[in-house]
C-alpha positions in Angstrom: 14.1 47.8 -34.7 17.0 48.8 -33.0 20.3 48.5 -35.4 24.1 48.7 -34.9 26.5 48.9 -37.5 30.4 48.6 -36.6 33.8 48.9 -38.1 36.3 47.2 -37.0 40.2 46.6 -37.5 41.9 42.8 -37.9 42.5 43.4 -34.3 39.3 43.9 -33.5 39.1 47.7 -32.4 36.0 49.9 -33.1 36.7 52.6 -35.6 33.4 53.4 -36.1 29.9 52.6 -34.6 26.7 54.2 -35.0 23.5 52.9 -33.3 20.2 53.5 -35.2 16.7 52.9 -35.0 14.8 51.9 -37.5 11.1 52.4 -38.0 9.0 50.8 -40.8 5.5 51.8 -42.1 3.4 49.5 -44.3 3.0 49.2 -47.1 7.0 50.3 -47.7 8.4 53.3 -45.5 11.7 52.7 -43.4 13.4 56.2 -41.7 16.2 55.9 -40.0 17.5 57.9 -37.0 20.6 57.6 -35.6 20.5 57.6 -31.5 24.4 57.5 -30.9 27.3 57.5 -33.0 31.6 57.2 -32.2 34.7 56.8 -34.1 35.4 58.0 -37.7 32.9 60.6 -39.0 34.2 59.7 -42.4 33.1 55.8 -41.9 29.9 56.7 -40.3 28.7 59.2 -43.4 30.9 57.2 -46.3 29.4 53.7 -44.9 26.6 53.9 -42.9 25.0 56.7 -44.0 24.9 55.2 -47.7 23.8 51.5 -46.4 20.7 53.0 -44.8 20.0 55.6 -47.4 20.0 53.0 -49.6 17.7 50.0 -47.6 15.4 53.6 -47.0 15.2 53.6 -51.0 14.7 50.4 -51.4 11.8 49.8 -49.1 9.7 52.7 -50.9 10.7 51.4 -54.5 7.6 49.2 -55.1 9.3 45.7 -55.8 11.3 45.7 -58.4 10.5 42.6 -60.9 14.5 41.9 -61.7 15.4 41.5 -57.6 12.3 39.7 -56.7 13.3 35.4 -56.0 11.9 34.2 -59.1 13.2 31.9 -61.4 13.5 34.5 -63.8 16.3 35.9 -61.5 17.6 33.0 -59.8 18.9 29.2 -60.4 16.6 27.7 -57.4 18.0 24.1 -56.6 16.7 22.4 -53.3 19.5 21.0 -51.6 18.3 19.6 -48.1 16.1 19.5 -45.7 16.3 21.2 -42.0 14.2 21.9 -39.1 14.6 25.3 -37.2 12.3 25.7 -34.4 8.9 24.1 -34.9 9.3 24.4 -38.9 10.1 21.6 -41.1 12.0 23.6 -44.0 13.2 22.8 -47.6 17.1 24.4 -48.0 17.2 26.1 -51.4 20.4 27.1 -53.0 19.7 30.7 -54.7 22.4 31.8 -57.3 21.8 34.9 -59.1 21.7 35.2 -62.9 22.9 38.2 -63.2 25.5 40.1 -60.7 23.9 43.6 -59.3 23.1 45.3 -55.9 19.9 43.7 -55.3 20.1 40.4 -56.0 22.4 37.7 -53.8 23.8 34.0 -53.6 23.1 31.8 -50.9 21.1 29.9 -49.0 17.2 29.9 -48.0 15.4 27.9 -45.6 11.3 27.2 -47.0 8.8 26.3 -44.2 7.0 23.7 -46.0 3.7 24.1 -44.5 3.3 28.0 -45.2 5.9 28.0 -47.5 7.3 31.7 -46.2 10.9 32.6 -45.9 12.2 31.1 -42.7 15.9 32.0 -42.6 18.1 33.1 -45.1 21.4 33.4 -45.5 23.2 35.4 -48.2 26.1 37.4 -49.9 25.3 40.4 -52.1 26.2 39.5 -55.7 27.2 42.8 -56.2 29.0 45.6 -53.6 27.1 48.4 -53.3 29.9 51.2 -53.7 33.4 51.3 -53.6 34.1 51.5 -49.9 32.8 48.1 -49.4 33.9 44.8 -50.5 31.4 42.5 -50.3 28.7 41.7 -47.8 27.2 38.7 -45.8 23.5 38.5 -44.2 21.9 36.0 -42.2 18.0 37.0 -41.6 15.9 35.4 -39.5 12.0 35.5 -39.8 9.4 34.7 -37.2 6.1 33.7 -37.5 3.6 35.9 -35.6 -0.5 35.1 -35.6 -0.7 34.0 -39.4 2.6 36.3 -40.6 6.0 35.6 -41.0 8.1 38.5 -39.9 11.8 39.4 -40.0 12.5 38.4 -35.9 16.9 39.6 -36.6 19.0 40.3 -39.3 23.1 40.2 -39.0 25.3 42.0 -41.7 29.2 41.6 -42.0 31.3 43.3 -44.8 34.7 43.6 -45.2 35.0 47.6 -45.6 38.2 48.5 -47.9 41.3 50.3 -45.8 39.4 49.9 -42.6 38.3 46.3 -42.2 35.3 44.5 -41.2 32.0 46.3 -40.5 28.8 44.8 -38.6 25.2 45.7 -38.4 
């Protein structure tokens, strides 16, 4: 999977971009290498750098009990119904019960024949380090043969000094 992630001011100018591709290996390897980078070196390594250093952890952790979406970690309410593609999908409301890095409030949409993660959409419940402020996700997952598989994910986080950073 080929990644961007962006800084940019309230004005909309690129401060810093680095393009990166990402390759994963099952059962929990992701390495990331960048293929072009511009702007602020100090974004890219101070921002960037950590976010994918960090998902790169994460994916070789095995699965940490406290950030899986349990109801031991998250109030769960269903609050709708929605159809996106050829899925009929329950909207659940996920709000974390405790705030950290790994766990996140928002929305997620349930086929309700397979009952796999179609969509979610999300803000970390707790920023990751100091440079950034908070962060919004929407993934989107596909399914393929008999698996469900993440088909795009978007990131936007408001970056402190700088402004708003995309991935």
């Amino acid at each position: 999977m080929v990644r961007t992630y962006k800084v940019e001011n309230e004005k909309g100018k690129t401060l810093a971009e680095e393009v990166a591709v990402m390759e994963y290996t099952a059962p929990g390897t992701e390495i990331f290498t960048a293929i072009s980078e511009k702007g602020s070196g100090f974004i890219r390594q101070r921002v960037f750098e950590r976010l994918m250093k960090d998902e790169e952890k994460r994916a070789g952790a095995k699965k940490d009990p406290d950030s899986l979406i349990t109801p031991e970690n998250y109030t769960l309410d269903i609050i709708g119904k929605d159809r996106i593609d050829s899925s009929d999908c329950l909207i659940v409301h996920a709000i974390p019960m405790r705030k950290e890095t790994d766990l996140f409030e928002g929305k997620i949409w349930i086929d309700s024949q397979d009952f796999a993660i179609v969509k979610i959409t999300r803000h970390l419940a707790k920023s990751p380090s100091f440079w950034i402020k908070h962060v919004d996700f929407v993934r989107d997952y596909q399914k393929i043969d008999r698996f469900w598989l993440l088909s795009r994910e978007k990131a936007v986080s408001a970056v402190r000094i700088y402004g708003k950073g995309c991935l």
